[in-house]
N, CA, C and O atoms as a Tinker XYZ file with bonds, in Angstrom:
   440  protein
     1  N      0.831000   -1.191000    0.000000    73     2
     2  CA     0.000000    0.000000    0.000000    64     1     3
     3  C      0.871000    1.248000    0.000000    63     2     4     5
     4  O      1.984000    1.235000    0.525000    81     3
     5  N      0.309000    2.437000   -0.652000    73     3     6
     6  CA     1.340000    3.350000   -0.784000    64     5     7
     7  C      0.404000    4.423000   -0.297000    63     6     8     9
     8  O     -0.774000    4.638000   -0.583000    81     7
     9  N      1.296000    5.087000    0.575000    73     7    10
    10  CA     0.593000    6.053000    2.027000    64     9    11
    11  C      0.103000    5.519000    3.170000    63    10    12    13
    12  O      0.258000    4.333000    3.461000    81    11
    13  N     -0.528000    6.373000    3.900000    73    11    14
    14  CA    -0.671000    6.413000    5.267000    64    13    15
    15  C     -2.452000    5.662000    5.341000    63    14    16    17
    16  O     -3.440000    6.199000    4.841000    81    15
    17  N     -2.445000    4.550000    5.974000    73    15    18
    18  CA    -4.183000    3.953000    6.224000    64    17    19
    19  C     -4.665000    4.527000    7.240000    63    18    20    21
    20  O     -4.236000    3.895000    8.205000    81    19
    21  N     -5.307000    5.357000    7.590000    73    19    22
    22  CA    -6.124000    5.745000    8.842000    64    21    23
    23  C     -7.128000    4.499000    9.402000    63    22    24    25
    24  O     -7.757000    3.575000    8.886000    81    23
    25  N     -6.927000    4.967000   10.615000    73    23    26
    26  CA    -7.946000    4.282000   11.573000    64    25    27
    27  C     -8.804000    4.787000   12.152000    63    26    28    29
    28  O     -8.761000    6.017000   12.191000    81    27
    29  N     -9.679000    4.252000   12.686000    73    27    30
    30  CA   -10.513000    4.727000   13.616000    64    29    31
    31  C    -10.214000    4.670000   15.058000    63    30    32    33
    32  O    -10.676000    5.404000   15.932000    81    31
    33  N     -9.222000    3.517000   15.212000    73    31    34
    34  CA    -8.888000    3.613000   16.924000    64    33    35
    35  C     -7.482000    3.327000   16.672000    63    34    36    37
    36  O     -6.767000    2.905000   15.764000    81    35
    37  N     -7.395000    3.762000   17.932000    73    35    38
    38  CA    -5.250000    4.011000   18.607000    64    37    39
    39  C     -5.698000    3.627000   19.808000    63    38    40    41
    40  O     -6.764000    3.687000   20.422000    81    39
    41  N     -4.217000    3.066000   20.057000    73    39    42
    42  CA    -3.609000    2.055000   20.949000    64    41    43
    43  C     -3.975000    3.265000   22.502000    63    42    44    45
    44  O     -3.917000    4.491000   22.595000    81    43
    45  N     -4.230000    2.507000   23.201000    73    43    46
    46  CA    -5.103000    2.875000   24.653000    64    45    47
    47  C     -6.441000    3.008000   24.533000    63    46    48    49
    48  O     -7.145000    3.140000   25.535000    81    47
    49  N     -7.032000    2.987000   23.082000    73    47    50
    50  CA    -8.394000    3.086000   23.101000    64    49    51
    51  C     -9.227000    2.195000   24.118000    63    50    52    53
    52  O     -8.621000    1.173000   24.442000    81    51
    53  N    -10.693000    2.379000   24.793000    73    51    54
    54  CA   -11.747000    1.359000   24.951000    64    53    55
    55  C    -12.117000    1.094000   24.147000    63    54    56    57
    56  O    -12.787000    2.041000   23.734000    81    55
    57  N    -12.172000    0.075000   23.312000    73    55    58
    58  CA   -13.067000   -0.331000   22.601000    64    57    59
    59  C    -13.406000   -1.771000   23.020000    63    58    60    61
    60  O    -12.738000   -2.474000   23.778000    81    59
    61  N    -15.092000   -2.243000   22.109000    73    59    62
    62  CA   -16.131000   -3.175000   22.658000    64    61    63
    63  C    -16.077000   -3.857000   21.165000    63    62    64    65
    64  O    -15.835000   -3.220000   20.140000    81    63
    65  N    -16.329000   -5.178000   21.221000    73    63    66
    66  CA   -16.219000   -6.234000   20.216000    64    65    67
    67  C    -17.398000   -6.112000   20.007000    63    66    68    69
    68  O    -18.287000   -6.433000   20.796000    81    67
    69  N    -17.606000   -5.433000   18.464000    73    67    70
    70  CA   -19.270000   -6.109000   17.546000    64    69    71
    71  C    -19.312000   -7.745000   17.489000    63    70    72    73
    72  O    -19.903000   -8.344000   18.388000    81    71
    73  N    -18.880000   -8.235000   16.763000    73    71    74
    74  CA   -18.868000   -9.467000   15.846000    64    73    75
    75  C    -18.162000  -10.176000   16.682000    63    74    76    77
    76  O    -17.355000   -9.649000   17.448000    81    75
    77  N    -18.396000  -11.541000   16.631000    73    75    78
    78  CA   -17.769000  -12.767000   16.548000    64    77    79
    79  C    -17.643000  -13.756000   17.721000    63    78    80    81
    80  O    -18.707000  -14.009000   18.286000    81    79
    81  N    -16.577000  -14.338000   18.172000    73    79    82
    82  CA   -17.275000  -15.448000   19.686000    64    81    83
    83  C    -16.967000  -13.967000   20.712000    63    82    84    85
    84  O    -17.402000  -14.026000   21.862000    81    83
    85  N    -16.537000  -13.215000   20.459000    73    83    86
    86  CA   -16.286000  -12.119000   21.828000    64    85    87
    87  C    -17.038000  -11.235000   22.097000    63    86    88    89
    88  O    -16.781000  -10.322000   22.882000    81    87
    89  N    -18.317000  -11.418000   21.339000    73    87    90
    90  CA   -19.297000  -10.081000   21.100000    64    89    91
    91  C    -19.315000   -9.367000   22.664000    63    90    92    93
    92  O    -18.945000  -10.030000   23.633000    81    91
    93  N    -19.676000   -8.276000   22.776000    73    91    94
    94  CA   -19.715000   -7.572000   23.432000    64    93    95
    95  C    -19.186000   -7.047000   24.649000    63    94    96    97
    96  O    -19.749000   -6.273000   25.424000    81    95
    97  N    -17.865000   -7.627000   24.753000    73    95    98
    98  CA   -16.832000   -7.382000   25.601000    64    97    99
    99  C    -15.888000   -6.212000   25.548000    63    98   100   101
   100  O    -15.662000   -5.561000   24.528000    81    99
   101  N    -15.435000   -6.031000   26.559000    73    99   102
   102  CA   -14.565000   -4.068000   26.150000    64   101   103
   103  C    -13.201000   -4.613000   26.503000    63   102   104   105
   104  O    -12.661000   -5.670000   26.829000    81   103
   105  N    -12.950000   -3.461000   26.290000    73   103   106
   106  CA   -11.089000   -4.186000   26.474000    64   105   107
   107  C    -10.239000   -2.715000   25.745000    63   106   108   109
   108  O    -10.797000   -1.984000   24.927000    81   107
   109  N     -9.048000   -2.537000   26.163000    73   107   110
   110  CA    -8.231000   -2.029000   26.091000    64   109   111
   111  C     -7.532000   -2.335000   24.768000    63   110   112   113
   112  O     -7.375000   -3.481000   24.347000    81   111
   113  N     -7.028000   -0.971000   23.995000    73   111   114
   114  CA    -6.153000   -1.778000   22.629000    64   113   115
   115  C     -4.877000   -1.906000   22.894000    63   114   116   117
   116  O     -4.383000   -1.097000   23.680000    81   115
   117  N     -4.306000   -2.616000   22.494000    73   115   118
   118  CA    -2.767000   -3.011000   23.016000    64   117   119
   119  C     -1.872000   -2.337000   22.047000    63   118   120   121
   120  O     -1.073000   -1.419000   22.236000    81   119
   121  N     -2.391000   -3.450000   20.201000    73   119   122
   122  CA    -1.250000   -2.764000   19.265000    64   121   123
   123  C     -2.195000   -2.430000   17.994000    63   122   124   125
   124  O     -3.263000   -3.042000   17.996000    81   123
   125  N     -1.998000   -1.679000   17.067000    73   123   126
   126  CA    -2.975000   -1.341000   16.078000    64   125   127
   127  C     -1.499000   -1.130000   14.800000    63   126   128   129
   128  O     -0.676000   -0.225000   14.662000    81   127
   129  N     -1.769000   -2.748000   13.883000    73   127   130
   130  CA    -1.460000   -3.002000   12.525000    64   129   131
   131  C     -2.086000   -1.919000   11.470000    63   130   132   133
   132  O     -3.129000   -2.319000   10.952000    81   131
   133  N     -1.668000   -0.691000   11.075000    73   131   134
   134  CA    -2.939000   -0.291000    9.727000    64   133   135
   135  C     -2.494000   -0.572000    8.433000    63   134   136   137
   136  O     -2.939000   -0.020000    7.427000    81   135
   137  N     -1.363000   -1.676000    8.453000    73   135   138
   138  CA    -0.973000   -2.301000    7.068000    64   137   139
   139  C     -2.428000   -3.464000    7.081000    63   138   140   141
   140  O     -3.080000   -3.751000    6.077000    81   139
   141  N     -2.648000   -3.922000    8.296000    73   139   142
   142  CA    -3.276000   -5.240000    7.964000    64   141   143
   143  C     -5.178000   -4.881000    8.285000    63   142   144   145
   144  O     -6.176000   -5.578000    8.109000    81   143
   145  N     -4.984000   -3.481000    8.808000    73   143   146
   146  CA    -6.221000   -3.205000    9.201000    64   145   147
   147  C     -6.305000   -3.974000   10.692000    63   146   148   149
   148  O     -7.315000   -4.675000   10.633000    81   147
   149  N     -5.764000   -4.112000   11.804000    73   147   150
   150  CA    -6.515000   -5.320000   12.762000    64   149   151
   151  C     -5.685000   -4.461000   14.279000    63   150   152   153
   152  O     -4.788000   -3.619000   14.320000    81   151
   153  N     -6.347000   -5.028000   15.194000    73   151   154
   154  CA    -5.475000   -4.821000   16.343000    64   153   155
   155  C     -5.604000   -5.493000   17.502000    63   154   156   157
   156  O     -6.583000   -6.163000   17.176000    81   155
   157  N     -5.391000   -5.797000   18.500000    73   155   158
   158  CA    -4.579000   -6.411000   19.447000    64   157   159
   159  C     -5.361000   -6.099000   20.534000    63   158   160   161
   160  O     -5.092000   -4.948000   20.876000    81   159
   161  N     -6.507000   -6.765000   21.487000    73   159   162
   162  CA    -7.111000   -6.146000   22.454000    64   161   163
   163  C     -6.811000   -6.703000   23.532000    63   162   164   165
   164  O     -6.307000   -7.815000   23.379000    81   163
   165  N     -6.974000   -6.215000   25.000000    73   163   166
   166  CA    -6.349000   -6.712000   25.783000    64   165   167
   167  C     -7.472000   -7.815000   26.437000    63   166   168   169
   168  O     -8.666000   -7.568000   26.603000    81   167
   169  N     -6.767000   -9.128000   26.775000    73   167   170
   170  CA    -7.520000  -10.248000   27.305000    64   169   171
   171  C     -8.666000  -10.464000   26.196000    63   170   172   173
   172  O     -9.334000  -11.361000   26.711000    81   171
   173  N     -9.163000  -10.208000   25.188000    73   171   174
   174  CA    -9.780000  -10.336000   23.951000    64   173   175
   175  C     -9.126000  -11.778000   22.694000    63   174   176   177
   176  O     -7.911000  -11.883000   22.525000    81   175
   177  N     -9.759000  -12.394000   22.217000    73   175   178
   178  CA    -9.251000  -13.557000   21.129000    64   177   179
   179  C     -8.071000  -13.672000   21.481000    63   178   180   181
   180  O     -7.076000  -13.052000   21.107000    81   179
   181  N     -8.259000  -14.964000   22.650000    73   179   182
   182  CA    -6.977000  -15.278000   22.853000    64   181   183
   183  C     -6.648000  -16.556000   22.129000    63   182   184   185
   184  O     -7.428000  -17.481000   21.903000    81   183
   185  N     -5.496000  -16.479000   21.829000    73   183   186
   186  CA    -4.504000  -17.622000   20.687000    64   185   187
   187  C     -3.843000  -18.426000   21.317000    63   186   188   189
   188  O     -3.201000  -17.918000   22.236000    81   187
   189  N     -3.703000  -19.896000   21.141000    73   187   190
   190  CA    -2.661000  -20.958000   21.342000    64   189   191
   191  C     -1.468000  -20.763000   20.589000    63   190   192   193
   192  O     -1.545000  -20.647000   19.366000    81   191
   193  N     -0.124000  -20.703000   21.316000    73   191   194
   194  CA     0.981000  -20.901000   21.083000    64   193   195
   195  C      1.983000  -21.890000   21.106000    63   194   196   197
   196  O      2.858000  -21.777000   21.964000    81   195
   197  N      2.019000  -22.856000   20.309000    73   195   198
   198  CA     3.329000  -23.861000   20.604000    64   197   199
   199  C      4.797000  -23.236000   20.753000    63   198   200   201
   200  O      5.384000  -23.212000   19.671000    81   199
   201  N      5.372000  -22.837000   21.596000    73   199   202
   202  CA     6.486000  -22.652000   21.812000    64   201   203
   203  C      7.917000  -23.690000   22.228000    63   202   204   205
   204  O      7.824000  -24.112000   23.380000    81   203
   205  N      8.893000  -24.045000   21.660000    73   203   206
   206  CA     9.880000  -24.635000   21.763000    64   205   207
   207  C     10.591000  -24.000000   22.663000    63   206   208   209
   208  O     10.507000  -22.772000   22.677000    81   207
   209  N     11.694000  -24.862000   23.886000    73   207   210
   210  CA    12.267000  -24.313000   24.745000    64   209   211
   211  C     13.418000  -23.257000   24.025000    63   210   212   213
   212  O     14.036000  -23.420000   22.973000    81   211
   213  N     13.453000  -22.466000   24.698000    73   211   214
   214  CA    14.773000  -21.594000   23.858000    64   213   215
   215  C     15.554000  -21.006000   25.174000    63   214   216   217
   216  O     15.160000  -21.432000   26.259000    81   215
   217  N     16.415000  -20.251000   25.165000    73   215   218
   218  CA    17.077000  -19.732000   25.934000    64   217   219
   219  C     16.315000  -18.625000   27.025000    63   218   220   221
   220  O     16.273000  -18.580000   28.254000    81   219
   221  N     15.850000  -17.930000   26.151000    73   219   222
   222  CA    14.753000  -16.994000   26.970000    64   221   223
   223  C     14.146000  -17.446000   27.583000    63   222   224   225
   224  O     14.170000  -17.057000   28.750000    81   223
   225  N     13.106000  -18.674000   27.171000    73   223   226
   226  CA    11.769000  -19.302000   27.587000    64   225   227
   227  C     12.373000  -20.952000   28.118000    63   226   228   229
   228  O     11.336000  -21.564000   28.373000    81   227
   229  N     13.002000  -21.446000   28.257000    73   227   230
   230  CA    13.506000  -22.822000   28.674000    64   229   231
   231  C     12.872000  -23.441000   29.033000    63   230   232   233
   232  O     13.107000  -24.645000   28.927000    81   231
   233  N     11.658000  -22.970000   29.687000    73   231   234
   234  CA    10.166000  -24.227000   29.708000    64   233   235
   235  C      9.727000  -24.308000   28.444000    63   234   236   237
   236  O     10.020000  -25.428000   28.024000    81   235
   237  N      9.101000  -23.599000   27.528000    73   235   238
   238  CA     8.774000  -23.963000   25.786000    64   237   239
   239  C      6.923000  -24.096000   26.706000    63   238   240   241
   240  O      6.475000  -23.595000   27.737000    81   239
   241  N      6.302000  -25.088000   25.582000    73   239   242
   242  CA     5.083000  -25.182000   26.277000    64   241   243
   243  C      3.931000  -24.493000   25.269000    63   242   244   245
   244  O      3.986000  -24.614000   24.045000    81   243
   245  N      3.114000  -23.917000   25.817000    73   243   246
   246  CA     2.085000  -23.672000   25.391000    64   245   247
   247  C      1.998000  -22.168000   25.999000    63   246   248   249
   248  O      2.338000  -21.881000   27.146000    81   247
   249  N      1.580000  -21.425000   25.217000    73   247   250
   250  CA     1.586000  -19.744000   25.636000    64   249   251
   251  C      0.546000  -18.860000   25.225000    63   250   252   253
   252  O      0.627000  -18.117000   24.246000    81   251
   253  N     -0.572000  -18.966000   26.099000    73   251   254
   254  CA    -2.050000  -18.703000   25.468000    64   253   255
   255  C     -1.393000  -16.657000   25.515000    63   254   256   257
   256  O     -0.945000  -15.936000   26.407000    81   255
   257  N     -1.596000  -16.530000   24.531000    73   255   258
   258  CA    -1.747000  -14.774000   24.242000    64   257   259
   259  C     -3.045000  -14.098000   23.266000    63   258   260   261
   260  O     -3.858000  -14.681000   22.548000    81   259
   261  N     -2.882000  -12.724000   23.541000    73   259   262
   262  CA    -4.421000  -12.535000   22.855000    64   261   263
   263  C     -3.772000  -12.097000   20.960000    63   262   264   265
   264  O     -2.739000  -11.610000   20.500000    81   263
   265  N     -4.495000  -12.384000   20.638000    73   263   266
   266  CA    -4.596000  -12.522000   18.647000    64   265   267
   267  C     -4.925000  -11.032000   18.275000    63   266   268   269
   268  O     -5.362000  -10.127000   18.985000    81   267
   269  N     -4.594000  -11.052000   16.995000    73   267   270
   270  CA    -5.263000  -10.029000   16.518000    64   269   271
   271  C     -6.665000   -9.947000   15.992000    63   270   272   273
   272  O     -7.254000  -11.027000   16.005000    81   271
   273  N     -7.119000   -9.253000   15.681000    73   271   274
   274  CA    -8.975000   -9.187000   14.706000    64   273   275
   275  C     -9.068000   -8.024000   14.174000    63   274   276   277
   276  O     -8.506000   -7.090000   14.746000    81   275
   277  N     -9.700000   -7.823000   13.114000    73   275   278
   278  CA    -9.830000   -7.039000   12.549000    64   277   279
   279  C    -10.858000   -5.854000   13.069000    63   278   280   281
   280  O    -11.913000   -6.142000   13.635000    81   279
   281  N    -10.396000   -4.340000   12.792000    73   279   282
   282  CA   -10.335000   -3.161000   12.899000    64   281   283
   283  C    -11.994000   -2.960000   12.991000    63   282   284   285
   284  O    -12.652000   -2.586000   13.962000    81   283
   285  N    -12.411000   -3.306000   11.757000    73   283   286
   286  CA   -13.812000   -3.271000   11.821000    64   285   287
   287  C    -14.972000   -3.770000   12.717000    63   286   288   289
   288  O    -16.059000   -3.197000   12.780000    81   287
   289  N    -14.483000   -5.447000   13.747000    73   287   290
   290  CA   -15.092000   -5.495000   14.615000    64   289   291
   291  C    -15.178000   -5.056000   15.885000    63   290   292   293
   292  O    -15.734000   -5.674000   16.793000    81   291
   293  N    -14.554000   -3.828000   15.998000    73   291   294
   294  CA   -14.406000   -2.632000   17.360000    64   293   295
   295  C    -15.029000   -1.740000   17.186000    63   294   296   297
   296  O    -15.203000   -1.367000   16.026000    81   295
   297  N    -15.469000   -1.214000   17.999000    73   295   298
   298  CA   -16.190000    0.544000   18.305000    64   297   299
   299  C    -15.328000    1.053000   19.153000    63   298   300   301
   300  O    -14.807000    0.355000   20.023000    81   299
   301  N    -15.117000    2.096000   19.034000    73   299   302
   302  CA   -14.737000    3.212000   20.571000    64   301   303
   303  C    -15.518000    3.194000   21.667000    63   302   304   305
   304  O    -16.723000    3.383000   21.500000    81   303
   305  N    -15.250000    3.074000   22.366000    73   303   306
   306  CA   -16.543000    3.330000   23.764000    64   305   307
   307  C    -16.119000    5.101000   24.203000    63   306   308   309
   308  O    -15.074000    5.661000   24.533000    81   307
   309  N    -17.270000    5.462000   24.032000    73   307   310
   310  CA   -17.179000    6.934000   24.576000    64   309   311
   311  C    -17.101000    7.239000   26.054000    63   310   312   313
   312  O    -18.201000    6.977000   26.540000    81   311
   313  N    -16.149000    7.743000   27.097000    73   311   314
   314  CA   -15.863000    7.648000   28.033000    64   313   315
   315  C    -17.699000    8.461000   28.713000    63   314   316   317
   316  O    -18.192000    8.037000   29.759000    81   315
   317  N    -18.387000    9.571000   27.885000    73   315   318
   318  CA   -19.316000   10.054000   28.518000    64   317   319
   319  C    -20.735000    9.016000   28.108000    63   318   320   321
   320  O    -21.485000    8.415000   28.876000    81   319
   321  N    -20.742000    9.062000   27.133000    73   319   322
   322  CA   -21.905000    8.058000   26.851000    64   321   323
   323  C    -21.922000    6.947000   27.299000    63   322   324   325
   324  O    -23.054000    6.498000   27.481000    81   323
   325  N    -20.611000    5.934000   27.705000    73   323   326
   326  CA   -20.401000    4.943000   28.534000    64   325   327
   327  C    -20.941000    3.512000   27.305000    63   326   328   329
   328  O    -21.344000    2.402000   27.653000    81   327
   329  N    -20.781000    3.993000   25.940000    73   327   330
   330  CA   -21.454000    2.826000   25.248000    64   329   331
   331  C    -20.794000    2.953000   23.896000    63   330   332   333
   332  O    -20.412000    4.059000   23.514000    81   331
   333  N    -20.623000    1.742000   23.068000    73   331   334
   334  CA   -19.756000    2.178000   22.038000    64   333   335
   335  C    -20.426000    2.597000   20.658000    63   334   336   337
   336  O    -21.348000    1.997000   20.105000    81   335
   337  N    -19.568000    4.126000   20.060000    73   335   338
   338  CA   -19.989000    4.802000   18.927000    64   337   339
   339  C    -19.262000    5.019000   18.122000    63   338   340   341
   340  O    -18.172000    4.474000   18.292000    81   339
   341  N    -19.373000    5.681000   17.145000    73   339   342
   342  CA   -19.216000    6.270000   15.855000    64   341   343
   343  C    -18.068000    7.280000   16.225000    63   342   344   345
   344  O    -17.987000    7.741000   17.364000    81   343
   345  N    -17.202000    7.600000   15.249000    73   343   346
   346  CA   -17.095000    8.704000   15.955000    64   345   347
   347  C    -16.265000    9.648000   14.590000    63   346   348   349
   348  O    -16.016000    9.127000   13.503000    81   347
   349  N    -15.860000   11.402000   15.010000    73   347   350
   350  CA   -16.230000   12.007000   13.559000    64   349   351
   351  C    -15.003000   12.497000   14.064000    63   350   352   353
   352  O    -14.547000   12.252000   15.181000    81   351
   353  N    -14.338000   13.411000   12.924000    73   351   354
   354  CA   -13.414000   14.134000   13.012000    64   353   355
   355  C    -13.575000   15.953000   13.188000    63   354   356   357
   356  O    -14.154000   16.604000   12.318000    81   355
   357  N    -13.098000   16.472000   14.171000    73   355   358
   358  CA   -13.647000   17.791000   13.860000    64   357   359
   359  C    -11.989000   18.831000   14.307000    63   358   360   361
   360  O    -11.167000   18.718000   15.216000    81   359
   361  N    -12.068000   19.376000   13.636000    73   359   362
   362  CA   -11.212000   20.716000   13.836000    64   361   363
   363  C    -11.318000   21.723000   14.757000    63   362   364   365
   364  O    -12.339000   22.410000   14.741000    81   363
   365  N    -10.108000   22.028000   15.877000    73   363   366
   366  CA   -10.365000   22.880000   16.756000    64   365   367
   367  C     -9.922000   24.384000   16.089000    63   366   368   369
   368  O     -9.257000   24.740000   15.116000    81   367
   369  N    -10.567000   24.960000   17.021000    73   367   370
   370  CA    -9.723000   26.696000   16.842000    64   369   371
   371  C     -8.276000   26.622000   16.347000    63   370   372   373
   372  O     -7.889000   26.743000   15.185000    81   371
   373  N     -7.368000   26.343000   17.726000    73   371   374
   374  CA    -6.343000   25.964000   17.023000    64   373   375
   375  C     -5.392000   25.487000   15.548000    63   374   376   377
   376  O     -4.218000   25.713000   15.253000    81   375
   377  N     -6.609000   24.658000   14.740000    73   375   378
   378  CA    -6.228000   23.954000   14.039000    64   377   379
   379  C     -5.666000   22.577000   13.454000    63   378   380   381
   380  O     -5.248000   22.149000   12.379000    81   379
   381  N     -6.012000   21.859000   15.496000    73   379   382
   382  CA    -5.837000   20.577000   15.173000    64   381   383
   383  C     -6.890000   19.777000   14.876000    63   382   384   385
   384  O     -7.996000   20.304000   14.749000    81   383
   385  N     -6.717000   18.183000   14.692000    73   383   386
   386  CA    -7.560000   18.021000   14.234000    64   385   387
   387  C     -7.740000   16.699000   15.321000    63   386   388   389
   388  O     -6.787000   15.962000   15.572000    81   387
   389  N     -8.905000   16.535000   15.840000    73   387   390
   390  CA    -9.514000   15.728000   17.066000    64   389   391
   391  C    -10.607000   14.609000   16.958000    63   390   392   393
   392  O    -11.625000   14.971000   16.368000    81   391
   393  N    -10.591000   13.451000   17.370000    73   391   394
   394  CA   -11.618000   12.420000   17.274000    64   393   395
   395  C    -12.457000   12.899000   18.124000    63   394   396   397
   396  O    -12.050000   13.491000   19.124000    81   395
   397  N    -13.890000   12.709000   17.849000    73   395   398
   398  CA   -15.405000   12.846000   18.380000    64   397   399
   399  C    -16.185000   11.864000   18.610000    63   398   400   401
   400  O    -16.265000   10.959000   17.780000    81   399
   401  N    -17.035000   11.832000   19.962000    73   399   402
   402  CA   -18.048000   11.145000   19.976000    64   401   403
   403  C    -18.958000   11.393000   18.831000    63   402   404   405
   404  O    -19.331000   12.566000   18.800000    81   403
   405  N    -19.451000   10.613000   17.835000    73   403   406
   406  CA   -20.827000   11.515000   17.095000    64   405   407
   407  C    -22.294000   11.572000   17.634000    63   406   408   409
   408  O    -23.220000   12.112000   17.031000    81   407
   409  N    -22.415000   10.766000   19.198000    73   407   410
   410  CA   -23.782000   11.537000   19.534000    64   409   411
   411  C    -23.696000   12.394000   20.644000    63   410   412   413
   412  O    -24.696000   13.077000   20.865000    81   411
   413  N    -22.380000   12.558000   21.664000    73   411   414
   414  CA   -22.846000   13.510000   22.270000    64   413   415
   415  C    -21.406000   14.743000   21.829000    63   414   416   417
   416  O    -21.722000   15.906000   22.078000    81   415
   417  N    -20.337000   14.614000   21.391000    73   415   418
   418  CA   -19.631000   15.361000   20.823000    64   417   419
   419  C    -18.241000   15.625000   21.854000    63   418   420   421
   420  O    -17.438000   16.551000   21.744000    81   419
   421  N    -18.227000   14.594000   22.808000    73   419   422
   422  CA   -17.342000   14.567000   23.218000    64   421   423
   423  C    -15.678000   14.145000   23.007000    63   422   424   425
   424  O    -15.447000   13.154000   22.315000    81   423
   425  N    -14.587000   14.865000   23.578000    73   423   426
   426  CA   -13.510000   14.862000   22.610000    64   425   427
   427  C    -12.903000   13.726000   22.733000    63   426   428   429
   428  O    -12.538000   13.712000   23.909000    81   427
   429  N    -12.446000   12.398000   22.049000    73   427   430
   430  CA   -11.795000   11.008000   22.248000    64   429   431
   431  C    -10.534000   11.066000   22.843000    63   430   432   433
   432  O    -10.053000   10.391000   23.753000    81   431
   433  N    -10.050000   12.042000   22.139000    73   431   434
   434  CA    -8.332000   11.601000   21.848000    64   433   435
   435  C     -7.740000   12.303000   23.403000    63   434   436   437
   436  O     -8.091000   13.375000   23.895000    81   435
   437  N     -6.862000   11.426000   23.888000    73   435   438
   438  CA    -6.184000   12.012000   24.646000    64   437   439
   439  C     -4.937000   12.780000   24.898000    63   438   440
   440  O     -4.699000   13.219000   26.023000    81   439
């Protein structure tokens, strides 16, 4: 891909699972891929790991961690509305430019 993919959420976001076996759970974002579109939620689709002993890890074993999923099955949870939305881009005085709740207009980004 050539340029920059925007997202809708960054890493510390709340966001709540639409879709899939995790529906409606919230969780913290950990890491956000926007080559692959997906990101990383905390305690969310967790993955089996076969791991071989290595130097670092010398037990090896099995290493349940959480997976990635795609971008699209998250919302933001709006810290005032307390429920997850939409959310818009708007321009301050200043001139920066800030994520929005879109129903009550509160500011996302921290």
């Amino acid at each position: 891909m050539v340029g920059r993919t925007k997202m809708h959420v960054k890493k510390g976001d709340t966001v709540q699972v639409l879709s899939g076996k995790e529906r409606g759970k919230t969780g913290k974002v950990l890491t956000v891929t926007p080559e692959k579109q997906t990101v990383i939620v905390e305690k969310i689709n967790f993955i089996k790991r076969h791991s071989r002993p290595t130097q670092k890890a010398p037990q090896g074993g099995i290493i349940e961690k959480e997976g990635p999923m795609h971008a699209a099955k998250v919302a933001v949870v709006c810290s005032k509305c307390n429920e997850p939305v939409r959310i818009r881009k708007k321009q301050l005085d200043d001139g920066k430019k800030v994520r929005t709740c879109a129903k009550c207009g509160e500011i996302l980004d921290h």
